[in-house]
N, C-alpha and C positions, 0 to 999 in steps of 0.2 A: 815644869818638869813633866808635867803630863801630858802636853804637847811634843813634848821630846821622846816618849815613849811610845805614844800612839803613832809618829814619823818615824822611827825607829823599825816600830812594828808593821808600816806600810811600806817603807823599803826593803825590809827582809822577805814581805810578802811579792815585791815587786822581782826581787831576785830569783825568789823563789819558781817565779812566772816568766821571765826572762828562761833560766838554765832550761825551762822543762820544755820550751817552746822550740828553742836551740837545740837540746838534747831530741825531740821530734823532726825537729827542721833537718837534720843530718842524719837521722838515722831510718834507714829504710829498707823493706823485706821481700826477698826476690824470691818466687817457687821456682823450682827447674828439676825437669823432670828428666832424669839418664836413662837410658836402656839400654839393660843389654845384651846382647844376641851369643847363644853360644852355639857352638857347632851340631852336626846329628852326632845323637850315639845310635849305633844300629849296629848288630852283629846277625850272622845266620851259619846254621849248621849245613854240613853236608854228609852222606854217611854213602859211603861204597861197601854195598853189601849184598852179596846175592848168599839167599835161603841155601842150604846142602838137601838133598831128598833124601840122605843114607847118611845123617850126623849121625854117629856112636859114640859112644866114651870113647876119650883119649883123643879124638878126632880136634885139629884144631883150621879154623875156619876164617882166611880175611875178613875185617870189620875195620875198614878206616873212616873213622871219625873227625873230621878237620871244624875248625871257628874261622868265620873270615869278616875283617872290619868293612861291613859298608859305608859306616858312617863316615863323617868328615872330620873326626879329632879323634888325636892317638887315644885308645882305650886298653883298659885291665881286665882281664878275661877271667875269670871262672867260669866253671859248669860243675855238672853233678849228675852222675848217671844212676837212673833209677833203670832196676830191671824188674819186669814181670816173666812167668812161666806159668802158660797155660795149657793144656790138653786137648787134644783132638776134640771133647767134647765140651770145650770152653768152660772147663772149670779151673780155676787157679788154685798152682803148685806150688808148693812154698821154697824159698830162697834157698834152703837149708835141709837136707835130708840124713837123719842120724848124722850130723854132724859136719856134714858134707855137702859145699856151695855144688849146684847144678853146673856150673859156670865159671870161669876164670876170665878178664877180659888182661889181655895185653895193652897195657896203659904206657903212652912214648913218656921216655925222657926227659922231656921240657916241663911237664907238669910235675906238681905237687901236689900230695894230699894234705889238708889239713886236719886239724881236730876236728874243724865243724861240717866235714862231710861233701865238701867240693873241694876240686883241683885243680888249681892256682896255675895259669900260663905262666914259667919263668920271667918272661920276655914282654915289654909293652908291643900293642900291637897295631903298629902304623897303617894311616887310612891305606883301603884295599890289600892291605897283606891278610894271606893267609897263616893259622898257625900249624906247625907241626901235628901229630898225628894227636887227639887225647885218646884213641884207642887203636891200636893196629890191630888187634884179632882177637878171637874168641875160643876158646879150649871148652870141649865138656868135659866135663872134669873124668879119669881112667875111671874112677871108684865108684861111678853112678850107675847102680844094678836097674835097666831098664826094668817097668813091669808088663807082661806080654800086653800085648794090642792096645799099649798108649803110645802116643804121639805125642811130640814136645812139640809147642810152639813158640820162637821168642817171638815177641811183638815189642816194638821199636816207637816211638812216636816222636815228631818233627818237630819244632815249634813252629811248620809251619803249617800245621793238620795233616802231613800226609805220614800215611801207614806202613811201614815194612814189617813183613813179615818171614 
């Protein structure tokens, strides 16, 4: 009997060595490595603006603003116009004067504002297309009582570093 348990328990051991040698002999691990390439995103402004030498209130002034896709895959467009006002003597003016924006910009129809302060291209925007206007012009506002011998300056910036003034 004790032969028969000890053979018992070397065939189960043998099986045991058998399935695991099997189960190694078939089974085997491949790396592979994917990549994957996606298109450019690239966009760039353009801005058609020339300065007025005799802006007044009420005066309202071309400012067309366009996005256009460089890249190579359709893209979603926002932006967000930050405005500064400064003084002939480079000091900064604030947005707001008793209540009253310096400025009004004429924002095109295809955009939207959202709650979080940029405005949304309606429309995706296919490689090389240009978008519609996001600003066509600029108003100084009737109600803005000059003070004698300041000078308003907007100042504009690119993203691509260049200055209009």
């Amino acid at each position: 009997m004790k032969n028969k348990k000890m053979f018992l328990a070397l065939v189960l051991l043998a099986m045991v060595g058998v399935v695991g040698v099997t189960y190694a002999y078939f089974t085997s691990t491949a790396t592979l490595n994917n990549e994957f390439k996606t298109g450019t995103y690239a966009t760039s402004v353009t801005e058609e603006f020339v300065s007025p030498t005799d802006w007044t209130p009420g005066t309202t002034t071309p400012k067309v603003v366009t996005l256009t896709n460089k890249g190579s895959v359709d893209v979603a467009v926002r932006a967000k116009i930050s405005e500064t006002w400064t003084a002939k003597d480079n000091t900064s003016l604030p947005l707001v004067r008793e209540e009253e924006k310096i400025a009004q910009f004429e924002v095109g129809s295809d955009w939207e504002l959202a709650t979080d302060g940029y405005y949304y291209y309606k429309e995706t925007l296919k490689e090389g297309d240009t978008t519609s206007a996001l600003i066509n012009a600029v108003t100084f506002n009737p109600n803005f009582k000059l003070v004698e011998g300041t000078d308003i300056r907007c100042t504009t910036t690119k993203t691509e570093g260049k200055t209009t003034i």
